[in-house]
C-alpha atoms as one frame of an Amber mdcrd trajectory, in Angstrom:
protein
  95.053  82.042  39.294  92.376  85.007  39.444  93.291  88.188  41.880  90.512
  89.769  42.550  90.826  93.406  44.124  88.012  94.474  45.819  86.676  95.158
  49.489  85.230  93.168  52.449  81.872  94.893  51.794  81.107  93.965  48.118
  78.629  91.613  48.377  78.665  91.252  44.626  82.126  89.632  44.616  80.838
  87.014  47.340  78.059  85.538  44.680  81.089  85.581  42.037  83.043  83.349
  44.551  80.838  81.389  44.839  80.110  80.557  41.383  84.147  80.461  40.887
  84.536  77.871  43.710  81.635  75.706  41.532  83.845  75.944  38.512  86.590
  74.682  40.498  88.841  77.855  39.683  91.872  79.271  41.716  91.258  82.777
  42.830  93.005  85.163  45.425  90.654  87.946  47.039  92.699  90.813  47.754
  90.641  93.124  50.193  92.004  96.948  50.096  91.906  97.804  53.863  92.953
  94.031  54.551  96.835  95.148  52.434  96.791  98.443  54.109  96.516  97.277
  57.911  98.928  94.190  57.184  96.256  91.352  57.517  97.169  90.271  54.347
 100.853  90.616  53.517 102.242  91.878  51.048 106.472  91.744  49.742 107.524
  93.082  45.837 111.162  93.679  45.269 112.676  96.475  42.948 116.302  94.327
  42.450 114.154  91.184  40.453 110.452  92.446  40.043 109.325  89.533  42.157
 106.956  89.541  44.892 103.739  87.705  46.563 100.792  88.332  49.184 100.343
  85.863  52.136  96.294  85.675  53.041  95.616  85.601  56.745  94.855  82.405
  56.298  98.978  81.957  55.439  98.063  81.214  52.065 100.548  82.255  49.618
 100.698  83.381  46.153 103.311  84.507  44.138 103.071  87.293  41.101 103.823
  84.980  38.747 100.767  82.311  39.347  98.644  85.188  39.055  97.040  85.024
  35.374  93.983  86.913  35.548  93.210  90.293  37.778  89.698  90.987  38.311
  89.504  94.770  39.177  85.904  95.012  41.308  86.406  97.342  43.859  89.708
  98.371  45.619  90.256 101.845  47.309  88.115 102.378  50.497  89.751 102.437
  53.667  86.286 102.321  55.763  87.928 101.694  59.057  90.508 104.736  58.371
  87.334 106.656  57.298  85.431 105.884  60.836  89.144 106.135  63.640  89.876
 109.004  61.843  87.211 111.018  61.464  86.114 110.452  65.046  89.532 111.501
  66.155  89.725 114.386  64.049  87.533 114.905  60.977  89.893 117.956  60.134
  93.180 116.179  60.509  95.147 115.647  57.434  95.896 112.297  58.641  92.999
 110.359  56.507  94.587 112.794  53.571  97.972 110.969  53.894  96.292 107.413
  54.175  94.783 107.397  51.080  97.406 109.427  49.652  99.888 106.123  50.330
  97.246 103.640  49.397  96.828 105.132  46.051 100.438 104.920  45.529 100.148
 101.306  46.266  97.885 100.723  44.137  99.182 102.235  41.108 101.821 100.239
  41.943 100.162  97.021  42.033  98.564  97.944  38.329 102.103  98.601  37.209
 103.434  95.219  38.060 100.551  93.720  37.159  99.843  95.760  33.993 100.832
  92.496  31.436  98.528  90.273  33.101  95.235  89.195  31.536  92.677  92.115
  33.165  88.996  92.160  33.347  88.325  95.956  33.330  91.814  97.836  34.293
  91.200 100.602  36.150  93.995 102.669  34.517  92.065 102.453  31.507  88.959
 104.498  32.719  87.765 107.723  31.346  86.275 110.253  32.967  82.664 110.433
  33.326  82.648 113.891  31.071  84.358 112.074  28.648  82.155 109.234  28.089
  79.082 111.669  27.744  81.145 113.961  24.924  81.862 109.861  23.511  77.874
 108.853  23.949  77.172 111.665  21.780  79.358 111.388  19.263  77.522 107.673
  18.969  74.477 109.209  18.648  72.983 108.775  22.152  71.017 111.210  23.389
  72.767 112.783  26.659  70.953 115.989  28.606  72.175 119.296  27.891  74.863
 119.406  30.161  77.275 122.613  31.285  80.619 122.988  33.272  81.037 126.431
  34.751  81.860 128.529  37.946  79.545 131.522  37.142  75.987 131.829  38.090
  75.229 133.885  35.127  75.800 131.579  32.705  73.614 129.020  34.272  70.997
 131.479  34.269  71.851 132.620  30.330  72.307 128.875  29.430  69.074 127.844
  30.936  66.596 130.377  31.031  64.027 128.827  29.014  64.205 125.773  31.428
  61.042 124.656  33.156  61.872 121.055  33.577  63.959 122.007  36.718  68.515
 121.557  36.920  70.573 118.566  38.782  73.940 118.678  39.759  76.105 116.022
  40.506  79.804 115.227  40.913  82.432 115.669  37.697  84.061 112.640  39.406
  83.383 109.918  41.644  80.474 109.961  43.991  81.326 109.605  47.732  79.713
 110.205  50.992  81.556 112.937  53.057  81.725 113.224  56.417  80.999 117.229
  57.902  80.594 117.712  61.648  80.152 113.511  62.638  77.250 113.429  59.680
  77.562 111.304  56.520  76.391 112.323  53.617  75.726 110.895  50.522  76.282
 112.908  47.115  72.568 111.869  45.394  71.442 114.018  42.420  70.098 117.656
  43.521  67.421 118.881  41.835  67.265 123.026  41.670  65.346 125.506  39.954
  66.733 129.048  38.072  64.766 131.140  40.908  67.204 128.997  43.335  70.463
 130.488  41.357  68.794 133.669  40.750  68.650 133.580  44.751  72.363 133.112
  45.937  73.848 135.780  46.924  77.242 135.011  45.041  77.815 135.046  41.290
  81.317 132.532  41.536  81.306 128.816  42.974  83.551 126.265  42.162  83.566
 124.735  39.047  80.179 122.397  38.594  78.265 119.592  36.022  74.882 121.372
  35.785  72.277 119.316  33.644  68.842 119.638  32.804  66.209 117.375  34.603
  64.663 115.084  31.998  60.936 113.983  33.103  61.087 110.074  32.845  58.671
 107.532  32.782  60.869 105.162  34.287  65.014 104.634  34.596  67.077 102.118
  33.259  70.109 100.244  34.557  71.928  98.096  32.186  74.803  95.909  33.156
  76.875  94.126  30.405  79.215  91.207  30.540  81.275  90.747  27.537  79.318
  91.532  24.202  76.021  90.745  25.928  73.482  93.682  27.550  71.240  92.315
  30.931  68.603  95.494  30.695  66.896  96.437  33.970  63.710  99.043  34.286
  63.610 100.753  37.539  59.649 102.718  37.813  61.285 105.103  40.321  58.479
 107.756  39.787  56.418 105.615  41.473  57.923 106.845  44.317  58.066 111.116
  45.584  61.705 110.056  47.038  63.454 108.127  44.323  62.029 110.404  41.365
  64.638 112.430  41.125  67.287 109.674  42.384  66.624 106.263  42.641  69.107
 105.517  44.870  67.158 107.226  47.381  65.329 104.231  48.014  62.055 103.638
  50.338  62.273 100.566  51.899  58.160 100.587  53.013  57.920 100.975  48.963
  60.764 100.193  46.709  60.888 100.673  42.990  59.309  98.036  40.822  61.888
  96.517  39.080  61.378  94.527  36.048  63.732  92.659  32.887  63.177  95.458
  29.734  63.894  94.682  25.972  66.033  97.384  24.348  65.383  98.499  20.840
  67.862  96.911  18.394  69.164 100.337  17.587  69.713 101.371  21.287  71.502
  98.431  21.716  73.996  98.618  18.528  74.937 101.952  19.838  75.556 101.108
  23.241  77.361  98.210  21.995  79.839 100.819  20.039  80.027 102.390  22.708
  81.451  99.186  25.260  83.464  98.833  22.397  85.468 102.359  22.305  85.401
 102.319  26.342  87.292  98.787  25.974  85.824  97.482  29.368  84.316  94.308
  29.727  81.546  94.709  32.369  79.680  97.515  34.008  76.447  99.130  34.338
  74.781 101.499  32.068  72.332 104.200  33.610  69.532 105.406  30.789  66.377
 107.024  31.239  63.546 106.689  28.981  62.039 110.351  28.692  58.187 111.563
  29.004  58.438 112.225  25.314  59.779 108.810  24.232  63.740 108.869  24.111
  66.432 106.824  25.526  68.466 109.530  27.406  72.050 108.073  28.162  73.467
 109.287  31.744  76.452 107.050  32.359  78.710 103.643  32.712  79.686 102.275
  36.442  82.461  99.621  35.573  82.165  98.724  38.786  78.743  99.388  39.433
  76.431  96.896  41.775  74.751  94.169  39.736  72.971  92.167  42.658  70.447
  94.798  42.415  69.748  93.485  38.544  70.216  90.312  38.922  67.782  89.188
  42.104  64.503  91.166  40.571  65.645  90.150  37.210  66.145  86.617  37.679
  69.440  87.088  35.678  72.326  84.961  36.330  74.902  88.069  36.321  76.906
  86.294  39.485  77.343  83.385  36.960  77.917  84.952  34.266  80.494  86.787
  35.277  82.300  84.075  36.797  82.155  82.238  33.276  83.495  85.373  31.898
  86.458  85.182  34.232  87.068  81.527  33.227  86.954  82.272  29.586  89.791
  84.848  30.537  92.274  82.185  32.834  91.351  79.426  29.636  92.763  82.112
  27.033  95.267  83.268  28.976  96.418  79.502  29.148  95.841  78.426  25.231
């Protein structure tokens, strides 16, 4: 039996289904808000360490059957996010929600912590972390600060003409301010726009230089096996800076890329001291001719490589799974 822990959004682990149900294999989707609002139900006892969900479908399935855990996605309360915030956006009482959920979830890895995982999301490292890892593999990363002080931006940077980003030390998520969503995209900003605020403290920020690119790359990786994807996002005035800032009258040409054999061998040592089995790899290949590594999404969207690509990732990592309940088994 696979658990899979993700959301009622992910549209990626609806094509994995899919391929699962071909193969024939037992699975049990386990939808985050679905456990928190008691359509799926959930019992785990402290006297005997035994416990199982019931679907709302009444289908039921014990801890022990389960012999594989698929971690995709699993730790947005959307519907919270919207009741709440339309309540109250400054009430505390979203705060406590996901305060609770994430101690149900660690508790869920801890009693499921022996079981055959693909990815475990204990196991991540910080995105700082993987960039200090990248370059001690010899990737090329940007220049890349952590401070609170405008003056060392300023003293770090002043020969910059390329133009600064900024984005989030940790997860990315959209954040709701006076009814508005916003998402966090990458900022670009010049030195005249530090030299301009009027304070010299902040709190603590990633500021990076902006590479010029010729294009972006997004890389997702099953196993030992890269699926490399370029994305021309200069193409476009709104997606060169992001390309998640996408125009839907003119999206990105997307096309399958071949990596140099030594770009791969490195990001292959790299997979290999994360110890995670899938996710995908952001590059950018620079106006001067480098591979510039940015960062690894474990749980990153793969639809978006796999339509324009024509590669089977859906498949693939459905066969991956099924590799994992066959081991598991032997």
């Amino acid at each position: 039996m696979i658990l899979i822990l993700s959301n009622s959004h992910d549209v990626d682990t609806n094509g994995v289904i899919d391929w699962l149900n071909y193969y024939k294999l037992q699975y049990f989707r386990l939808n985050d808000q679905e456990l928190f609002i008691g359509k799926t139900k959930f019992y785990y006892s402290l006297d005997d360490n035994t416990g199982y969900f019931i679907s709302a479908e009444q289908k039921k399935i014990t801890l022990n059957e389960i012999k594989v855990v698929w971690f995709r996605k699993f730790g947005f309360l959307h519907e919270h996010d919207i009741v709440f915030n339309n309540l109250d956006p400054s009430s505390n009482l979203l705060k406590y929600c996901y305060s609770e959920f994430n101690m149900l979830r660690k508790l869920l890895f801890k009693i499921l912590e022996n079981k055959e995982w693909f990815y475990y999301k204990g196991l991540k490292p910080t995105k700082i972390e993987v960039l200090i890892l990248a370059k001690k593999i010899g990737l090329n990363i940007p220049k890349t600060i952590i401070t609170n002080k405008k003056d060392y931006i300023t003293n770090e940077f002043r020969f910059n003409k390329t133009g600064l980003i900024t984005k989030p030390m940790g997860e990315g998520k959209q954040i709701n301010f006076k009814n508005t969503n916003t998402p966090l995209l990458t900022t670009m900003f010049y030195i005249k726009d530090i030299n301009s605020l009027n304070l010299n403290v902040f709190c603590p920020s990633k500021i990076q230089e902006n590479i010029q690119k010729l294009y972006e790359l997004r890389i997702f990786f099953v196993g030992k096996k890269l699926y490399p994807m370029a994305i021309f996002s200069q193409q476009n005035s709104s997606s060169k800076v992001d390309s998640r800032n996408i125009n839907n009258k003119k999206p990105s040409r997307r096309v399958p890329y071949k990596l140099s054999k030594k770009i791969i061998l490195k990001l292959k040592s790299l997979i290999s001291n994360l110890d995670i089995d899938s996710g995908s790899i952001d590059m950018i290949k620079s106006s001067t001719g480098e591979y510039v590594f940015l960062e690894v999404n474990p749980t990153g969207q793969f639809g978006m490589t796999s339509v324009p690509c024509n590669y089977p990732l859906h498949k693939k990592v459905a066969l991956h799974l099924k590799k994992k309940v066959k081991h598991e088994y032997n």
